[in-house]
C-alpha positions in Angstrom: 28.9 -11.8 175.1 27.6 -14.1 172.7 30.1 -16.7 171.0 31.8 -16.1 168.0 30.6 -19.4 166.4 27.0 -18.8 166.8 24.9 -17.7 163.7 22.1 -14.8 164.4 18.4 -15.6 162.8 18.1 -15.3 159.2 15.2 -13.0 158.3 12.7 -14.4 156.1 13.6 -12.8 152.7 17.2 -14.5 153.6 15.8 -17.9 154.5 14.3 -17.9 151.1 17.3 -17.4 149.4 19.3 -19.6 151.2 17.0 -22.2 152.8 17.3 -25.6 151.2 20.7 -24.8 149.6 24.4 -26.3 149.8 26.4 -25.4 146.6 29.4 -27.1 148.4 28.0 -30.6 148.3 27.0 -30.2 144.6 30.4 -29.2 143.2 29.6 -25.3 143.7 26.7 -25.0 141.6 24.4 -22.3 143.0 21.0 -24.9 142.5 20.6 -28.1 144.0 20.5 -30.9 140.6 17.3 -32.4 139.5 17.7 -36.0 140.5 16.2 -38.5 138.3 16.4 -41.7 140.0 15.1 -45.1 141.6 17.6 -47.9 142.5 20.2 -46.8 145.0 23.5 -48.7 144.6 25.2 -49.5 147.5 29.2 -49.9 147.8 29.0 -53.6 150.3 26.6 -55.8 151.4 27.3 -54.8 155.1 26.1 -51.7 154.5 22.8 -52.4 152.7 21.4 -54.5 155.6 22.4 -52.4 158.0 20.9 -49.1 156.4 24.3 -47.0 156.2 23.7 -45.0 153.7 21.7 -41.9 153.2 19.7 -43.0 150.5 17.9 -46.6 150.0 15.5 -45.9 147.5 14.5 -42.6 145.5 11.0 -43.3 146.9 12.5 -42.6 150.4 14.4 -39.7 149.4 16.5 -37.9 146.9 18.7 -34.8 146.9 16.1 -32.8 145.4 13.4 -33.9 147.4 15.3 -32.9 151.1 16.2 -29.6 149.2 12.9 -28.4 148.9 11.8 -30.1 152.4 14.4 -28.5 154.3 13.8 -25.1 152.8 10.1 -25.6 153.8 10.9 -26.7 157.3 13.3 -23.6 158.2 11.0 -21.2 156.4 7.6 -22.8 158.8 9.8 -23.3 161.8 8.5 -26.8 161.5 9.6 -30.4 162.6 9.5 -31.9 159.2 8.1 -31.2 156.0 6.5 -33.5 153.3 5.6 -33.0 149.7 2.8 -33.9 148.2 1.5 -34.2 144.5 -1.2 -31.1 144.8 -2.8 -29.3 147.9 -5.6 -31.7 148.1 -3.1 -34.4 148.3 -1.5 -32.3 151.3 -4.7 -32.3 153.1 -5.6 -35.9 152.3 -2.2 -36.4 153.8 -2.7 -34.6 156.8 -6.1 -35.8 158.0 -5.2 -39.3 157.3 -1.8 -38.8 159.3 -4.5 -38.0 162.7 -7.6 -39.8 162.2 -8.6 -43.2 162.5 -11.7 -45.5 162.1 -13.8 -44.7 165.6 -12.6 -40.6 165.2 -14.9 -37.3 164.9 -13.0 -34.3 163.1 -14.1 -30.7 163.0 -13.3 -29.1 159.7 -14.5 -25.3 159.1 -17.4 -24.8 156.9 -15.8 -22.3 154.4 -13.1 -25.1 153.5 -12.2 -25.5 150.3 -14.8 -27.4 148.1 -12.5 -30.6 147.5 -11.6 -30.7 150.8 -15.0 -30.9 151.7 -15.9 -33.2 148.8 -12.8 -35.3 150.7 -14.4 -35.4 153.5 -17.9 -36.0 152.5 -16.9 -39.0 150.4 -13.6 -40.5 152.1 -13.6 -40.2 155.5 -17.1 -41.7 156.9 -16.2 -45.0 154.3 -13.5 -45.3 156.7 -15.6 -44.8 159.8 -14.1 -41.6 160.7 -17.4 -39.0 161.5 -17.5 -35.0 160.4 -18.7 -31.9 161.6 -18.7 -28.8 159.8 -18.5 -25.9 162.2 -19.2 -22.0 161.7 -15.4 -20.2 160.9 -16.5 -17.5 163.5 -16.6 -19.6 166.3 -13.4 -19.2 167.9 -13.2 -20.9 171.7 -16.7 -22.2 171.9 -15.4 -24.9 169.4 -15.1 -26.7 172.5 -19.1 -27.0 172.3 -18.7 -29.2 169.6 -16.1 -31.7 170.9 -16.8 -35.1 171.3 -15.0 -37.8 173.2 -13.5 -39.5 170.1 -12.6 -35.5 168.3 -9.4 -36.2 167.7 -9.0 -33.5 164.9 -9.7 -29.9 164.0 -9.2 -28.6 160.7 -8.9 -24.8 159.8 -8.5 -22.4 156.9 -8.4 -18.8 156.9 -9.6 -16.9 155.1 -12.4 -19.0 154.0 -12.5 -20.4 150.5 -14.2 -18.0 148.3 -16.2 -15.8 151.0 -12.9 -15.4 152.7 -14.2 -15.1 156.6 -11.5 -15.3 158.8 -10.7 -17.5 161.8 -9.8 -17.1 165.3 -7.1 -20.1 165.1 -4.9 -19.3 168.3 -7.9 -20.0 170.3 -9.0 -23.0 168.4 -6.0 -24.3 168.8 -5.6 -23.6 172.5 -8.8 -25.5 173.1 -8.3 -28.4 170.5 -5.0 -29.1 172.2 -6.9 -29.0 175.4 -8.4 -32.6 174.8 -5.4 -33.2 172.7 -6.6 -32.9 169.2 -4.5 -32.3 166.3 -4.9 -29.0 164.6 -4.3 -28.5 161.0 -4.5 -25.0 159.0 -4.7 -25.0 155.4 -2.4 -21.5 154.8 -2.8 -21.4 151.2 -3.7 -18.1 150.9 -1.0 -16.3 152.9 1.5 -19.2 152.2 4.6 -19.1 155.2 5.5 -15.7 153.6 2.7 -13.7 155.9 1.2 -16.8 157.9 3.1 -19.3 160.4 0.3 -21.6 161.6 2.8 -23.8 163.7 3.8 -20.1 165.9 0.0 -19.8 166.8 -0.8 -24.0 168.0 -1.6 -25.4 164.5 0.0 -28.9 164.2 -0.4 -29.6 160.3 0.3 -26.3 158.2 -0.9 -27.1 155.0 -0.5 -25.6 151.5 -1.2 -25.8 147.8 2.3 -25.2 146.5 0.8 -25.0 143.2 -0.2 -21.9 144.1 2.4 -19.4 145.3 4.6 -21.8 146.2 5.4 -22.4 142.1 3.8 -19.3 141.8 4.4 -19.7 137.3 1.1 -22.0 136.8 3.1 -25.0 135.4 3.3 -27.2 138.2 1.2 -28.8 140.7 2.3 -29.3 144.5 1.3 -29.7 147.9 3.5 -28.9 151.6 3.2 -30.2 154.7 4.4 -28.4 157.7 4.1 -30.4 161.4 5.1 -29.8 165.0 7.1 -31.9 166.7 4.0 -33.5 168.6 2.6 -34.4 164.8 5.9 -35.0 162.6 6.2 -38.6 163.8 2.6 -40.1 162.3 2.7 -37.7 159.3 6.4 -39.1 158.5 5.5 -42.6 158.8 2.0 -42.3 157.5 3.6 -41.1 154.3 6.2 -43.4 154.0 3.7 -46.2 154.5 2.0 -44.6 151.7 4.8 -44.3 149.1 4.2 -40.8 148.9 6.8 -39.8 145.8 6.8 -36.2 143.6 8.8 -36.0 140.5 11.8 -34.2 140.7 10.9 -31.4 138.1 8.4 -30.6 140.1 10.1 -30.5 143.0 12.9 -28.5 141.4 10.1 -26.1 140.1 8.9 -25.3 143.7 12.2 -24.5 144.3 12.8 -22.3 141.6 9.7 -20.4 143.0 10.0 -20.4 146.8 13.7 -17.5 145.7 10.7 -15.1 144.6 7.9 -16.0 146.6 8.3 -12.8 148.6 8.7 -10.7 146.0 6.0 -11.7 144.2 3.7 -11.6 147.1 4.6 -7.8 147.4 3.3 -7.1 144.1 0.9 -9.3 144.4 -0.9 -7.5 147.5 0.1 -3.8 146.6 -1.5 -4.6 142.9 -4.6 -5.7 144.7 -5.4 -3.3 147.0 -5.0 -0.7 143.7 -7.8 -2.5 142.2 -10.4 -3.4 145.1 -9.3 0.8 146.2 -10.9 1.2 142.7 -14.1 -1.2 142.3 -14.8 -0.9 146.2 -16.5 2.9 144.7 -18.0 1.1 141.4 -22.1 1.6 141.7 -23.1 -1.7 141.2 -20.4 -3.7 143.4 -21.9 -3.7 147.4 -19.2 -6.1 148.8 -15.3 -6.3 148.9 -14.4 -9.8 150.7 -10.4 -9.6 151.6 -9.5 -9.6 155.1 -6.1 -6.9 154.3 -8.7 -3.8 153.9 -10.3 -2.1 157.1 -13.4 -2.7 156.0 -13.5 -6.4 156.0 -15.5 -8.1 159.3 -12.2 -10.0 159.4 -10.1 -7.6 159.5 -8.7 -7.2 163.3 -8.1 -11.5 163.2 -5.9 -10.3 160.3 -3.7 -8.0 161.3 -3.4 -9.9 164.5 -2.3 -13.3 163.3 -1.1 -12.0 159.5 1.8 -10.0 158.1 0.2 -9.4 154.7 -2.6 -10.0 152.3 -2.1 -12.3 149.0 -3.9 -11.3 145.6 -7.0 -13.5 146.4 -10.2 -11.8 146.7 -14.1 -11.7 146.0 -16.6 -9.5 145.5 -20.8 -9.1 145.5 -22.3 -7.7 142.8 -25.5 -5.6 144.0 -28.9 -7.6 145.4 -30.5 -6.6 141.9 -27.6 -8.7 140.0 -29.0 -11.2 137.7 -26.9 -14.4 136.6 -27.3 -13.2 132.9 -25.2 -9.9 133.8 -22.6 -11.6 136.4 -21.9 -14.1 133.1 -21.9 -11.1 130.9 -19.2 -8.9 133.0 -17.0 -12.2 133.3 -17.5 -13.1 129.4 -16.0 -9.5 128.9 -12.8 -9.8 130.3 -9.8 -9.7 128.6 -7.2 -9.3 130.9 -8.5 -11.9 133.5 -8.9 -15.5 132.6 -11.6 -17.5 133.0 -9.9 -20.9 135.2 -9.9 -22.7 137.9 -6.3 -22.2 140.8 -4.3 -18.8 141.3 -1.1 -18.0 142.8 0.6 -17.8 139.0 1.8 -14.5 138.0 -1.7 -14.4 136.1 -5.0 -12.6 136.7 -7.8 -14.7 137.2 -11.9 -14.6 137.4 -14.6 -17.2 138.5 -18.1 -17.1 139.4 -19.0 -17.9 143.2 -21.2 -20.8 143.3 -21.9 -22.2 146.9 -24.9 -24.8 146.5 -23.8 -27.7 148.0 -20.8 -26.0 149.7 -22.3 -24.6 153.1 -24.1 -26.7 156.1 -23.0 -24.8 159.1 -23.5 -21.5 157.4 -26.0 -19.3 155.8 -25.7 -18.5 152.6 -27.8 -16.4 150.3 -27.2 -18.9 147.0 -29.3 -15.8 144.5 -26.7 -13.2 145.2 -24.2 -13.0 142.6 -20.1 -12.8 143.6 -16.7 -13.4 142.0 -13.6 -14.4 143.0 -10.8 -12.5 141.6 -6.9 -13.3 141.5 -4.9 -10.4 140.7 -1.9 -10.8 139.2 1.5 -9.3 138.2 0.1 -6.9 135.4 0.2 -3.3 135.8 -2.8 -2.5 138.3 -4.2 0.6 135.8 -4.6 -2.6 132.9 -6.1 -4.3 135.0 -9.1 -1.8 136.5 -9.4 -0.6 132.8 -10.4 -4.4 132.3 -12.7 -4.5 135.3 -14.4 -0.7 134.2 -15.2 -2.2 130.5 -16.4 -5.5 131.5 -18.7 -3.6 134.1 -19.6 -1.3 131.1 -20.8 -4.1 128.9 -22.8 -5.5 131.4 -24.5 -3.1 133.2 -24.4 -0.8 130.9 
């Protein structure tokens, strides 16, 4: 019989509702206040030296801030959480939290571009060496260790041609030589990923995406083990790593709908890929949630559900002149950079420069979609017009 003062799990549409929260300590108001502060004032002298005191510096911690990182740590099932001041942040964070001068670190080919700009431009000027590796090849990343690998970095699905990745057994033999493994879960956010369940170390995401999920603020997470909290707390306390309580407050505000959102979100895409999947001049769907996908099985294995991210090929004939034409059509889909907002968005797939381990045909013509919140028939009547005016 189980005792009467113990507490059974919280589901995870709960935990977002109550994670992070403690109306008690703030005079019973439901939200946690948007602390605007710096200097820390301390009651004696006795207990300034001596630390005694929650807070020291707003740097170091403010209400706001361990709302929003204690919501993120029970919803990952993680050590400790850290913001960051956008996703790239995050994953400058992360890396630099388990590499060194003298390291090698694996990071998957389909990353996203500034991560690989990051690592192209940061990393060897502080002596630490990269490999980019094929997403696709699971346990034999062990081929490609070396005796200084001390990190491996992961993201699935790919960034704009959305392969997925085997990370349970990348992780099982990155931890084998004791490398830190670090997943940038963007796409599925927490919600219908948990990176740290399957060996990941580092469960990284853009909170400016879903996270905020409105398009008016930028933020990054970071989730870590207990073998990777320690370094990633001190690292970013060494850095002065600080986010602006608005912010802050605003990923708040988001993570109480974040699962509702990704409902609609994934139930409004699959309407419209069901749709253009049948559309004469599209040949490929790229999201890892339909059947089809080459990715699908690593999916449904490792994933609870599919985000509104996805991509398509236009036929081999395609010319650049009509891809251009059918996105200069749109009406319904911007034309910018980020999703995750409760906005539909379009941009052209361009790859030069961003593949070394794969192959990549750089003539075919692709777009990456993010659906949004509209009504799904609004939005295929968009797509069937644009496709109208370009092909004709």
């Amino acid at each position: 019989m189980s005792s009467t003062n113990s507490k059974p799990p919280l589901r995870q549409d709960t935990k977002l509702a109550h994670a992070g929260r403690d109306p008690l300590a703030f005079h019973g108001f439901v939200n946690p206040p948007v602390v605007h502060a710096s200097t820390v004032l301390y009651p004696d002298t006795k207990t300034m030296v001596t630390g005694a005191q929650t807070y020291s510096y707003a740097r170091r911690g403010n209400p706001t801030t361990d709302s929003l990182e204690g919501a993120m740590k029970e919803i990952e099932g993680a050590a400790g959480v850290k913001i960051a001041n956008s996703g790239l942040n995050a994953i400058a964070l992360a890396i630099l939290s388990c590499v060194k001068s003298g390291d090698h670190i694996l990071i998957v080919d389909t990353a996203y571009g500034p991560t690989r700009h990051f690592a192209d431009t940061v990393l060897p000027g502080i002596g630490v060496s990269v490999t980019f590796y094929d997403p696709k090849i699971g346990a034999d990343i062990k081929t490609l260790f070396q005796e200084n690998t001390t990190a491996v970095f992961t993201e699935a699905p790919g960034s704009l041609t959305f392969e997925m990745q085997d990370v349970p057994a990348i992780a099982a033999e990155a931890r084998a030589i004791g490398a830190t493994v670090l997943m940038d879960n963007t796409w599925a956010s927490p919600i219908y990923c948990q990176p740290l369940s399957m060996g990941v170390d580092l469960s990284i995401q853009a909170g400016t995406k879903y996270l905020v999920g409105h398009s008016d603020a930028m933020l990054g997470t970071v989730a870590a083990s207990e073998r990777a909290w320690e370094k990633l707390d001190a690292f970013c306390g060494a850095m002065g790593c600080h986010v602006a309580p608005d912010d802050i407050y605003l990923g708040l505000r988001g993570l109480r709908t974040l699962s509702v959102r990704l409902e609609r979100h994934q139930r409004n895409t699959l309407a419209v890929l069901g749709w253009l999947k049948d559309q004469p001049n599209i040949d490929r769907i790229r999201y890892p949630g339909l059947e089809s996908d080459p990715g699908h099985a690593l999916w449904k294995r490792d994933f609870s559900g599919a985000s509104g991210l996805c991509a398509f090929d236009f036929s081999e004939s395609t010319t650049q002149e009509q891809a251009y034409a059918f996105l200069d059509a749109l009406t319904l889909y911007g034309l910018g950079y980020s999703w995750g907002g409760f906005e539909s968005l379009a941009i052209p797939v361009r790859l030069k420069g961003g593949r070394t381990a794969t192959p990549v045909n750089l003539d075919r013509q692709s777009v990456r979609l993010h659906i949004g919140l509209e009504d799904p028939e609004d939005l295929i009547a968009d797509l069937d017009q644009a496709l109208t005016k370009a092909f004709g």
